[in-house]
C-alpha positions in Angstrom: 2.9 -44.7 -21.0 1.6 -45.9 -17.8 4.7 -47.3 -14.6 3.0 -50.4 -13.5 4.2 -50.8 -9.5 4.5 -53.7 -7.7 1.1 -53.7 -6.5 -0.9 -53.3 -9.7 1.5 -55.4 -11.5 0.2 -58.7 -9.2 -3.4 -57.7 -10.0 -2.8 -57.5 -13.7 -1.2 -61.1 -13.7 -4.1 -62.3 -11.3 -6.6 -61.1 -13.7 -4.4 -62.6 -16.8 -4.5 -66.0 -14.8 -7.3 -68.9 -15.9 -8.7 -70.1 -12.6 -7.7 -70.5 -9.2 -4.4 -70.7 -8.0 -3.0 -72.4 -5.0 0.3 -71.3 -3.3 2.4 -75.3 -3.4 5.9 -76.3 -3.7 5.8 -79.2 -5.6 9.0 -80.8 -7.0 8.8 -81.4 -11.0 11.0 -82.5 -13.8 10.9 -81.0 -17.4 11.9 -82.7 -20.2 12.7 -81.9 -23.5 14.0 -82.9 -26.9 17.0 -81.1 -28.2 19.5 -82.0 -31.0 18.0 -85.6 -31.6 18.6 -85.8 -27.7 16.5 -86.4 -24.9 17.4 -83.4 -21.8 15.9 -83.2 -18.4 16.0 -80.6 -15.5 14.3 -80.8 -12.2 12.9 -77.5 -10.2 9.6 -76.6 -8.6 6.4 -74.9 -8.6 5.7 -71.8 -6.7 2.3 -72.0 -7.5 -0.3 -74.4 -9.2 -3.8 -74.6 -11.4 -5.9 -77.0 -13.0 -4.3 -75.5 -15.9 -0.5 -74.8 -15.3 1.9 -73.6 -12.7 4.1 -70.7 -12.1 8.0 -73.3 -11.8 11.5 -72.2 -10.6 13.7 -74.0 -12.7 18.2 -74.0 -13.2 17.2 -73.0 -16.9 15.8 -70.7 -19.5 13.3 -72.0 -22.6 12.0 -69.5 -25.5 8.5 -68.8 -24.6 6.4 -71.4 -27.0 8.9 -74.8 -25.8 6.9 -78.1 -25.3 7.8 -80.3 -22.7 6.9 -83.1 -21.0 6.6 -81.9 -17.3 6.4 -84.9 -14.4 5.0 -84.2 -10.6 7.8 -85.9 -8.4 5.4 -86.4 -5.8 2.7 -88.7 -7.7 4.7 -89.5 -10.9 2.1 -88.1 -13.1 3.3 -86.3 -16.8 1.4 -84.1 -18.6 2.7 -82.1 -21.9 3.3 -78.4 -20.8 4.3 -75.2 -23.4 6.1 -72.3 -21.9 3.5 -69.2 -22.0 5.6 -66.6 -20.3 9.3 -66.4 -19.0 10.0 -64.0 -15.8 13.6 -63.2 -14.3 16.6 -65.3 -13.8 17.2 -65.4 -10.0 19.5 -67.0 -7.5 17.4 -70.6 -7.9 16.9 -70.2 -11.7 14.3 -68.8 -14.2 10.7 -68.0 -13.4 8.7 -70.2 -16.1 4.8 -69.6 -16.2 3.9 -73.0 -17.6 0.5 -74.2 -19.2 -0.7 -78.1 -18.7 -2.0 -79.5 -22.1 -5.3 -81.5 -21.5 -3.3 -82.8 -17.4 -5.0 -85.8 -15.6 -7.3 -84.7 -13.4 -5.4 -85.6 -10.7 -2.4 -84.5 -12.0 -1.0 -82.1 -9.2 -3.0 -84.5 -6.5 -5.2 -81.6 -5.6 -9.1 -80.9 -5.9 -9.7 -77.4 -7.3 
């Protein structure tokens, strides 16, 4: 069984990763239905794609959760699905998040 360090840990995510990424903090609001209820919680991105974001949000989802995300900057929504969940740290959980079919100009960014 191979240890995976630090280092070749980041270059088996950034080969894992669809596209470019671009380092942003950009507030954003999940939302989701739960229990015939609608629920809400607002965090931010670490980084951002065409395609989805890496998010730092106050709570955990099981990997395959459907959301509605929202950019608090432009107002945009998109429907997202949690693809992989990191570690719980001091700000919350590390979400990796993929954008179903997003506006082009949904993060208000040409990539």
């Amino acid at each position: 069984m191979e240890i995976m360090n630090e280092a070749s840990y980041a270059l088996r995510l950034q080969s894992l990763r669809a596209g470019a990424r671009v380092n942003s903090r950009v507030r954003v609001t999940l939302e989701w239905e739960e229990a015939g209820k609608r629920h809400s919680v607002s965090g931010y991105t670490v980084d951002i794609s065409p395609k989805g974001c890496l998010a730092i949000v106050p709570q955990g989802f099981a990997v395959g959760q459907k959301m509605t995300m929202r950019n608090s900057i432009n107002g945009n929504e998109t429907v997202a699905k949690l693809i992989w969940r990191g570690h719980e740290g001091r700000a919350g959980w590390e979400l990796g998040l993929e954008l179903n079919n997003p506006p082009a100009d949904f993060w208000g960014l040409d990539f």
